[in-house]
C-alpha positions as CSV (number, residue, x, y, z in Angstrom):
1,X,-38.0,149.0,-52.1
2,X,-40.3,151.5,-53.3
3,X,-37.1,153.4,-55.4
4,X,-36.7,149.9,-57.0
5,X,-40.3,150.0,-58.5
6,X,-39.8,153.5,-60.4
7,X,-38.7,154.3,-63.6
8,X,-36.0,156.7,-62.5
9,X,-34.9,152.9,-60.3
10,X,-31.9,152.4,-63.0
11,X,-30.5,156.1,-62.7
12,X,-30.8,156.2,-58.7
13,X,-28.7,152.5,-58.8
14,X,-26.1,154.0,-61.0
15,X,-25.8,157.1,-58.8
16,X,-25.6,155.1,-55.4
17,X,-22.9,152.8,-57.3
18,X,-21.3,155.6,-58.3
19,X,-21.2,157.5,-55.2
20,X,-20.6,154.4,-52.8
21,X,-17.1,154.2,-54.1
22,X,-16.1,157.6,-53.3
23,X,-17.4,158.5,-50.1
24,X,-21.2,157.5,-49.8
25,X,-21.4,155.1,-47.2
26,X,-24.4,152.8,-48.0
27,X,-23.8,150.3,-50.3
28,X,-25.7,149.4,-53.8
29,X,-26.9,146.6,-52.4
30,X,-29.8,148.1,-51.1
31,X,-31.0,149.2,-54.6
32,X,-29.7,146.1,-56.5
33,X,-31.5,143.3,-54.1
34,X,-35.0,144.6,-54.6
35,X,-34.6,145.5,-58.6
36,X,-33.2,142.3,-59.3
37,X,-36.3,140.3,-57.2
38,X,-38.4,142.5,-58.9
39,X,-37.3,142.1,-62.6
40,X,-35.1,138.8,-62.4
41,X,-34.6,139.0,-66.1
42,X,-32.8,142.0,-65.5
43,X,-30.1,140.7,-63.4
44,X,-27.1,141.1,-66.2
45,X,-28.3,144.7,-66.9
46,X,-28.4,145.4,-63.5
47,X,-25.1,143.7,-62.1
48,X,-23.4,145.8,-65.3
49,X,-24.7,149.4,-64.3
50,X,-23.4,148.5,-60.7
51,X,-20.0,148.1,-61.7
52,X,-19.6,150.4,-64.7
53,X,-20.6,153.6,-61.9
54,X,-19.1,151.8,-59.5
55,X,-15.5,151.8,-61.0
56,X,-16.3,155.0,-62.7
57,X,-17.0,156.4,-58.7
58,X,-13.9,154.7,-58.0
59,X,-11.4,156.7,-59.9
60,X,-13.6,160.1,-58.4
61,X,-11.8,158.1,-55.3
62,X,-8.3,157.7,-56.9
63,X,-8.7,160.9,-57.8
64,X,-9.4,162.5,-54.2
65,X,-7.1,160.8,-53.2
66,X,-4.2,162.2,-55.7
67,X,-5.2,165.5,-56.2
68,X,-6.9,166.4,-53.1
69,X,-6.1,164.3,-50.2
70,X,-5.6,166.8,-47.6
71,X,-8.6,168.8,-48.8
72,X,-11.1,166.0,-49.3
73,X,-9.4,163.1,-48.7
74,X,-8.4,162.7,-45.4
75,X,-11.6,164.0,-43.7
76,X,-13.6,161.0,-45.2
77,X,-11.2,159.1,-44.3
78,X,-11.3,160.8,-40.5
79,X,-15.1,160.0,-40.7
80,X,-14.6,156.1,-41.6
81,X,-12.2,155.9,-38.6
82,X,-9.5,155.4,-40.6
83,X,-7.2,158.6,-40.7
84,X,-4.4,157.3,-38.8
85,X,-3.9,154.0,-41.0
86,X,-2.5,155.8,-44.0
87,X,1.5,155.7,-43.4
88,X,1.1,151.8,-42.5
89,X,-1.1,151.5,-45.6
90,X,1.3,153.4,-47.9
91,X,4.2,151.4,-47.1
92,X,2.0,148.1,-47.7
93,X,0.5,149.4,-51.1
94,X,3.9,149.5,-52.6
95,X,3.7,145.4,-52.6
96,X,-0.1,144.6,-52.0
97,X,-2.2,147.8,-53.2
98,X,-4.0,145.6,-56.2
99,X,-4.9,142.7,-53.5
100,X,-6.1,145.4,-51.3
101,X,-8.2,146.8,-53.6
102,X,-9.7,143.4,-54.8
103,X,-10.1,142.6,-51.4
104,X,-12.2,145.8,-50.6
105,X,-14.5,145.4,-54.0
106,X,-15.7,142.3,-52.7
107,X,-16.1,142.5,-48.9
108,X,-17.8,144.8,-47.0
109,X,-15.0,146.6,-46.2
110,X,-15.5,150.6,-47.1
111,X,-14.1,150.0,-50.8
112,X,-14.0,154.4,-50.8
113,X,-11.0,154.3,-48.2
114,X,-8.9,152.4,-50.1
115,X,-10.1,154.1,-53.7
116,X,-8.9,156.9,-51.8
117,X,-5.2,155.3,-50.5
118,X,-4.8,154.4,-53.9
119,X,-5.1,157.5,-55.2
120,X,-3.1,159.5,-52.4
121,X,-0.2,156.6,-52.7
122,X,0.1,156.8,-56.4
123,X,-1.0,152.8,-56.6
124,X,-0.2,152.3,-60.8
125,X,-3.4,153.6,-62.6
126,X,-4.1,150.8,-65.0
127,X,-3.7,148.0,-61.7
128,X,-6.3,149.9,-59.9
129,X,-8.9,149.9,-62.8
130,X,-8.4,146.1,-64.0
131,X,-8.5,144.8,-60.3
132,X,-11.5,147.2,-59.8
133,X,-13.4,145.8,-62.9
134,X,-12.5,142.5,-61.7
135,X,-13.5,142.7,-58.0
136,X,-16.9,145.0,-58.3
137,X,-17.8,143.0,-61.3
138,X,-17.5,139.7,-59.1
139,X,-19.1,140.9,-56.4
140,X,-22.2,142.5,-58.3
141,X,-22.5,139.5,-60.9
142,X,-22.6,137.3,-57.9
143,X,-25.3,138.4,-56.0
144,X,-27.2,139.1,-59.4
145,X,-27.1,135.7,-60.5
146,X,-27.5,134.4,-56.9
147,X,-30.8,136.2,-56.9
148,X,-31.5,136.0,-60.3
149,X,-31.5,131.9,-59.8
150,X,-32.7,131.1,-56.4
151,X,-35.1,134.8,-55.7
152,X,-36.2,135.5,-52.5
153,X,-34.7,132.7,-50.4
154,X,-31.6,133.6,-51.1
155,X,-31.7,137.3,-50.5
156,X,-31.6,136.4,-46.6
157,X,-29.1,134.2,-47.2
158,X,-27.1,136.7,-49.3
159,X,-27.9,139.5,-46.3
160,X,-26.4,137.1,-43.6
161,X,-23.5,135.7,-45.2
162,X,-22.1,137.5,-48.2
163,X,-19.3,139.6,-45.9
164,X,-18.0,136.5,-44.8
165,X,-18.0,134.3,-48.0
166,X,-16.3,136.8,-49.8
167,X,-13.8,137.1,-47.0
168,X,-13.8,133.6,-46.7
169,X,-13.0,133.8,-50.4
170,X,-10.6,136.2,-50.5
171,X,-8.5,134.2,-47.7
172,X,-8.6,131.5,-49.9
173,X,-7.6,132.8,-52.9
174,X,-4.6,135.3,-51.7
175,X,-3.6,132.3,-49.6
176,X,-3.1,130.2,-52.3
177,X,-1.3,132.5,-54.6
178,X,0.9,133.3,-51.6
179,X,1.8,129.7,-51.1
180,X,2.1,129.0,-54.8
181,X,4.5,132.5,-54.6
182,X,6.7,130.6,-52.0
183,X,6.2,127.0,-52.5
184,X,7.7,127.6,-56.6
């Protein structure tokens, strides 16, 4: 809260963003919700810095993940418990790697792991950035505006519920591609 206050508030929210993505594991959030109740006005500048570094952090990720993934890459993994997932995740990323990735810039899930499977499985470049964009955009717009409109209350709300309405989201909308996919 009191990093939110400074002048040095936007650079520290652009490094967080930038380093959450890669292998930092507290999220933006922490910076975001208290600059945005502090300057609402500043929601769209803020919600833009987020995912600019964010997705900029991301490709450090893709990067790890390509170049140095037995170096870098698979001890942050080992430290997010998720080291052994990689074959089974390689073999799905040929198929679902840009859902995955849309799915982690959204939900709480450690988006860095799978910046860094996207990177170590090769996952096309140009999918990974749009679907990035996309996803860290929605999910740092969203709780802009959400704050931006509504303030404090909903900053509880947001704190309580945003894993699971994403999620909740997500389900919905890969389910209904999916079902278009085999319905047509």
């Amino acid at each position: 809260m009191s990093l939110a206050a400074t002048r040095h508030a936007e650079k520290a929210l652009a490094s967080v963003s930038f380093i959450e993505s890669s292998f930092f594991p507290i999220p933006p959030d922490v910076l975001l919700i208290p600059m945005v109740l502090s300057q609402r006005a500043k929601w769209l500048r803020y919600a833009l810095i987020c995912t600019l570094s964010s997705v900029l952090g991301a490709l450090l990720g893709y990067v790890i993940g390509a170049f140095l993934y037995e170096t870098i890459g698979q001890p942050i993994l080992a430290f997010y418990g998720k080291e052994n997932a990689f074959e089974q995740v390689a073999g799905w990323y040929n198929t679902w790697g840009g859902w995955g990735v849309l799915f982690a810039a959204v939900t709480p899930f450690p988006y860095k792991v799978l910046t860094i499977f996207s990177g170590a499985t090769g996952l096309n470049l140009m999918t990974f950035v749009v679907v990035s964009i996309i996803g860290r955009g929605l999910r740092f717009f969203l709780v802009s505006w959400l704050l931006y409109h509504f303030g404090p209350p909903i900053r509880i709300f947001i704190e309580k519920n945003l894993g699971l309405l994403f999620t909740l989201f997500m389900v919905l909308l890969i389910g209904g591609f999916v079902a278009i996919r085999f319905v047509f």
